[in-house]
C-alpha positions in Angstrom: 43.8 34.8 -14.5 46.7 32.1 -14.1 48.5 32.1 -10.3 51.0 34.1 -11.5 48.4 36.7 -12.4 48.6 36.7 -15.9 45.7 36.0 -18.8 44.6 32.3 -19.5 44.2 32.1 -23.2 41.5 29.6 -22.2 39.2 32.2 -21.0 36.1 33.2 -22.9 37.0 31.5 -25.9 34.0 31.5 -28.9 33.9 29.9 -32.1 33.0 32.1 -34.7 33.6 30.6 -38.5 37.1 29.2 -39.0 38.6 31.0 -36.1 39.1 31.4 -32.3 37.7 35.0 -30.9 39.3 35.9 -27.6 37.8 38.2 -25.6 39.3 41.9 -25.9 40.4 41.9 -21.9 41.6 38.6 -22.6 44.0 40.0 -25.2 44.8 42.8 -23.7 46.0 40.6 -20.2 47.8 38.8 -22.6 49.9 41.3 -24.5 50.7 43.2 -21.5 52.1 39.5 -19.7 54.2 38.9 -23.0 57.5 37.8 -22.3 60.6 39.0 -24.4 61.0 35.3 -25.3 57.5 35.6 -26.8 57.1 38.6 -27.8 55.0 39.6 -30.8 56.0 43.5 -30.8 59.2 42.5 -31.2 59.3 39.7 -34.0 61.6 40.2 -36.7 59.3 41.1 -39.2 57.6 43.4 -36.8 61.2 45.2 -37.0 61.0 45.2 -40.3 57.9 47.0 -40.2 59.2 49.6 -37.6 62.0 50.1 -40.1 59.9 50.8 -42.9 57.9 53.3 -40.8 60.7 55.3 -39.9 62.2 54.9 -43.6 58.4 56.2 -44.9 58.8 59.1 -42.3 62.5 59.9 -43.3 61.0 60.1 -47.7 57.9 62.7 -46.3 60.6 64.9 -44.2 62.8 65.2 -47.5 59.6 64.8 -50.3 59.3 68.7 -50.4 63.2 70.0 -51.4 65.7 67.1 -51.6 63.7 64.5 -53.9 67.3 62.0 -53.9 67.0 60.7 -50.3 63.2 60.9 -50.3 62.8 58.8 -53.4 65.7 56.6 -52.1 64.4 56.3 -48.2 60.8 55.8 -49.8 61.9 52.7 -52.6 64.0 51.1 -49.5 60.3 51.1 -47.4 58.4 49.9 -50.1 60.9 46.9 -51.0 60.9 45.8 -47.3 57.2 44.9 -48.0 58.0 41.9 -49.6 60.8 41.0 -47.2 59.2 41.4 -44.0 56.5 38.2 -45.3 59.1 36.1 -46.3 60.7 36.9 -43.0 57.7 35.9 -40.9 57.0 32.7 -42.6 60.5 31.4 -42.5 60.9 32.2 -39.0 57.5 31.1 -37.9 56.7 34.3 -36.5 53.3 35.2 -38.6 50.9 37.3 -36.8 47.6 39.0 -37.1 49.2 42.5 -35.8 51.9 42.0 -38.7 49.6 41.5 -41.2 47.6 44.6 -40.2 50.6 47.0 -39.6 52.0 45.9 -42.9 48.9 47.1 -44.4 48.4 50.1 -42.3 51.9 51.0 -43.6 51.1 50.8 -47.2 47.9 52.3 -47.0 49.6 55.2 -45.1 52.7 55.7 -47.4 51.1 55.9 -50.5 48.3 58.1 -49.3 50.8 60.9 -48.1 52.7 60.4 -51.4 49.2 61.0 -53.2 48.8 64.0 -51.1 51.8 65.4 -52.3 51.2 65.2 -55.8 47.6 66.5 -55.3 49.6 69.8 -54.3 52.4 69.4 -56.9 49.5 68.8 -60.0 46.4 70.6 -58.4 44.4 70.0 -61.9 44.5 66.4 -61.1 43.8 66.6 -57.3 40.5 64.6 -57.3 42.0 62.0 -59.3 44.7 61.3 -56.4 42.3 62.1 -53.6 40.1 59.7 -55.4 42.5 57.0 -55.8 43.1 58.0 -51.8 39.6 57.3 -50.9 39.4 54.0 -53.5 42.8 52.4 -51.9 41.3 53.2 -48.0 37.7 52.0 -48.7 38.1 48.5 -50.6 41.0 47.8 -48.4 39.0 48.5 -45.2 35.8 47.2 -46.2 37.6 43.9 -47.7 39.6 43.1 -44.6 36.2 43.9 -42.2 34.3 41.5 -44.8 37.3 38.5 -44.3 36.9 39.2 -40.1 32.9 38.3 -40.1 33.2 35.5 -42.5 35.8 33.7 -40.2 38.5 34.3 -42.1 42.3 34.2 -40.4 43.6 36.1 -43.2 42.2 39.0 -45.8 44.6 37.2 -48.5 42.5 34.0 -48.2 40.4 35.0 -50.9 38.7 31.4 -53.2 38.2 31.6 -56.6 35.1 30.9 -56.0 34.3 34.3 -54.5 36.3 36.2 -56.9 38.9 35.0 -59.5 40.3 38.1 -59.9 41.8 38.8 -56.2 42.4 34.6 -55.7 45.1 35.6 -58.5 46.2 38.6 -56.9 46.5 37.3 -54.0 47.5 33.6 -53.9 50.6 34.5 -56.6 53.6 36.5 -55.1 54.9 37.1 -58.3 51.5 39.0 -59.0 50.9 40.8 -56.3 54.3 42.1 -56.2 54.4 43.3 -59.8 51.1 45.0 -59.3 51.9 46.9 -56.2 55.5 47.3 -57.2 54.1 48.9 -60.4 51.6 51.0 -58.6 54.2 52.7 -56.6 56.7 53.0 -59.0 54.0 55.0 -61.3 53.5 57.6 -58.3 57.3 58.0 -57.7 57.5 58.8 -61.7 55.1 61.3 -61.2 56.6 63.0 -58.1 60.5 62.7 -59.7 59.0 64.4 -62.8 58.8 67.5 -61.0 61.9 67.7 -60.3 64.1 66.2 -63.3 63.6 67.9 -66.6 66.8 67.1 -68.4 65.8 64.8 -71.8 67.5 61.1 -72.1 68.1 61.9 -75.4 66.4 59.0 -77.6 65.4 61.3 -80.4 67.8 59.1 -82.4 65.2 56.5 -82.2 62.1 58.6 -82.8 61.0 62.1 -82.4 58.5 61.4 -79.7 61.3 60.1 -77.5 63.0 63.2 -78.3 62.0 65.4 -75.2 61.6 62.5 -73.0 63.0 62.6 -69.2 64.0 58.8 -67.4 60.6 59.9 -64.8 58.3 59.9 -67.8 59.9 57.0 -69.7 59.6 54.8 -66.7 56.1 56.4 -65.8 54.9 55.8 -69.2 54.5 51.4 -68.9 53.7 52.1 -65.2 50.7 53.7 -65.7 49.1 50.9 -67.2 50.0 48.4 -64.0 48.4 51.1 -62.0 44.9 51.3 -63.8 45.3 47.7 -63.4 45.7 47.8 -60.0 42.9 50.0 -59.3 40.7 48.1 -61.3 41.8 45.4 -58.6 40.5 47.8 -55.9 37.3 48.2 -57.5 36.7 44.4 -57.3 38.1 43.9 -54.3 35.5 47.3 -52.7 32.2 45.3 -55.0 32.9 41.9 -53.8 33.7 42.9 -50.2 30.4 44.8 -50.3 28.7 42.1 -51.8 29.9 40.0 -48.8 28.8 42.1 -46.7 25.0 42.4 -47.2 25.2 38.9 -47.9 26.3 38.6 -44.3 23.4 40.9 -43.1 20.5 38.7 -45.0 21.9 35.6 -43.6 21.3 37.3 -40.1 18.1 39.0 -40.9 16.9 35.6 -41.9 18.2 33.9 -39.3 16.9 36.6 -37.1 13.0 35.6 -38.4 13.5 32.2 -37.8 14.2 32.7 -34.4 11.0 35.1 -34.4 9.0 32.8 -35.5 10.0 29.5 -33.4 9.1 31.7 -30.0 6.0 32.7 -31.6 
C-alpha cells in the first residue's frame, strides 16, 4: 500500500507470457482507489456498453407482444458493438473489462433471443439451444486458451494458429459482416412470427409470390450464419487444441523437474 493507503501497482507483479499478472487483492485495491479522472467503469465505451445493456433489456421486455420497439431497441444494441471499439481506440481508453463486457453482452443478447425462438419454433429448439451451447463454449474456451498462452487480447489470433479466425478477426470489415449477418438471420426469424403480409414479387417469379420482407431478408442471412458457426466450431477445436497442448507442455515440464531432484 502507497502512504495514502491505496494499491501499488508494483506489488506482486509476475511475468507470465506476453503479459503482466497482478495479484487479485492488488486489483481489487486498485479499482476500489480509482479516481473519476481515471476511471475505467466510466470510460466512454464502457457507457456505451451500459447503453447497449439497457437497450438489450428494453428489446426482451417488448420481444413477447410489441415486436416494433423490440426489434428496434435490439438493432440499436447490436450496432453499438462496433461503435463502442472505435470509441475506445480513438480515445485511448481500451481495457480488459471492456473487451470482456462487450463480449459478455453479445453472448447474453443473442442467447435470450435464441431462447425466444426455441419457444416460438419448438420443432427446432435443439437447434437454437445448440447454437446456445456452440456460441458459450468456443467463446469461453477460446478466450480462457488466449489468458494461459499470454495473450493481452482473445482477437490476437496468428495465422499461424488458425487462418480462419486470423481473418475473422484481424479484418473489421469481416467480422462485422459475419456477426452483423448472424444477428440479422435470428431477428428474420423472430419478425417472421409476427409479419405475414406478402411483398408481392410474384411479378418476378412464383416462388417470390408468398414471400414476407422477414423471410426475403432471412433467406441470404442464413448462409452468413452457417458461416459463422462454422467459425465457432474452429474457433471451440483450435482453442481446445491449445489447451491440451498447454497441459503436455506442463506435464512435460513437470517430469523434467522430477527427474533433475531425482
Amino acid at each position: 500500500m502507497t502512504k495514502n493507503g491505496s494499491a501499488n501497482p508494483s506489488r506482486k507483479m509476475r511475468r507470465r507470457g506476453s503479459i503482466d499478472v497482478v495479484d487479485a487483492k492488488v486489483a481489487v485495491d486498485l479499482a476500489t482507489a480509482q479516481t473519476y479522472s481515471e476511471n475505467v467503469f466510466l470510460f466512454i465505451p464502457n457507457l456505451i456498453g451500459y447503453t447497449r445493456i439497457i437497450l438489450a433489456g428494453l428489446s426482451l421486455h417488448f420481444m413477447s407482444y410489441h415486436p416494433k420497439y423490440c426489434t428496434l431497441a435490439y438493432v440499436i444494441s447490436c450496432l453499438l458493438d462496433a461503435v463502442d471499439g472505435q470509441a475506445a481506440r480513438a480515445l485511448g481508453q481500451t481495457s480488459k473489462f471492456g473487451a470482456v463486457l462487450d463480449m459478455v453482452t453479445d453472448r447474453c443478447t443473442t442467447s435470450c433471443l435464441l431462447c425466444y425462438l426455441s419457444s416460438a419454433y419448438p420443432n427446432y429448439a435443439m437447434v437454437f439451444q445448440f447454437l446456445i451451447a456452440l456460441d458459450f463454449a468456443s467463446h469461453y474456451m477460446h478466450m480462457y486458451s488466449s489468458l494461459v498462452t499470454g495473450s493481452r487480447s482473445h482477437k490476437l489470433v496468428t495465422s499461424e494458429v488458425s487462418r480462419i479466425l486470423w481473418y475473422y478477426y484481424n479484418d473489421s470489415r469481416t467480422l462485422f459482416f459475419m456477426c452483423a449477418g448472424n444477428e440479422l438471420f435470428f431477428v428474420s426469424l423472430y419478425l417472421m412470427k409476427w409479419v405475414d403480409t406478402p411483398i408481392g414479387l410474384g411479378v418476378y417469379s412464383q416462388l417470390l409470390a408468398n414471400l414476407t420482407w422477414p423471410e426475403l431478408v432471412a433467406i441470404p442471412s442464413a448462409f452468413v450464419c452457417v458461416g459463422k458457426n462454422i467459425i465457432n466450431l474452429v474457433q471451440l477445436w483450435k482453442a481446445s487444441k491449445i489447451l491440451v497442448g498447454v497441459d503436455l507442455a506442463e506435464r512435460a515440464h513437470a517430469r523434467e523437474v522430477q527427474a533433475k531432484k531425482e
